[in-house]
Every structure is written in structure tokens, then in C-alpha cells.
C-alpha angles and dihedrals in degrees: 000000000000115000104210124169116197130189113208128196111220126209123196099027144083098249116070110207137010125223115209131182121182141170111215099304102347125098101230102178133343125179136181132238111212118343135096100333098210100047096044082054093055096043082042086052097043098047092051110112094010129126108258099226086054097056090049091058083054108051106024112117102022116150134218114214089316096310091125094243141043135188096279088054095050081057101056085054094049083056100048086051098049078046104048082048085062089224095149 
């Protein structure tokens, strides 16, 4: 499998970048830079261990208090990216 770590600058949210570790498909470790501590934790927690293409299924689309997109959301496009890169 194929380790890859990705920083991803978010727009429209509170938090402004994503860290993402995977290994091949699997979501090793993401962590959020800025936005609601406790609920970045929790979608950081969730996400750990899954299949990339699975948690942006999840999470693409999610809005924040009708600003079109939300953490989780800013996610799902860091993952496209790293995705569309084929980096894993």
C-alpha cells in the first residue's frame, strides 16, 4: 500500500486546512486546522480507518448554516482531490 499525507486548504468554513494521512485506500489520520473543536474531532474520529471513496459519499454535500458547504464537506473534496492525483 501506498502511505500519502495531503494538506488541504479549505474555503467556506471555519477551519482552514485539512490533514490527511492514508494508507492506499484507508483513511489513517485527518485533523483539522480552526473550526468547532469538538465536532472536527468527532468527524476526524469517525472517518479513521474508513475507505476514502466511502466517507466521501458521506460527507459530500453537507452544508453549514446554508454556506453550501461544512467541514465534512471540505473533506469529501480533499479526498476527491487526493483521488483524482491518483496518489493512492
Amino acid at each position: 500500500m501506498t502511505k500519502k499525507y495531503m494538506k488541504f486548504k479549505t474555503k467556506g468554513t471555519c477551519s482552514r486546512e485539512i490533514h490527511i494521512e492514508t494508507d492506499g485506500d484507508i483513511i489513517k489520520n485527518v485533523e483539522f486546522v480552526g473550526g468547532c473543536n469538538g465536532n472536527t474531532q468527532g468527524i476526524a474520529s469517525l472517518v479513521k480507518g474508513m475507505r476514502i471513496q466511502d466517507v466521501i459519499d458521506k460527507t459530500e454535500g453537507i452544508s453549514c448554516n446554508g454556506r453550501g458547504t461544512s467541514c465534512p464537506d471540505q473533506l469529501s473534496k480533499a479526498l476527491k482531490e487526493l483521488l483524482a492525483s491518483k496518489n493512492v
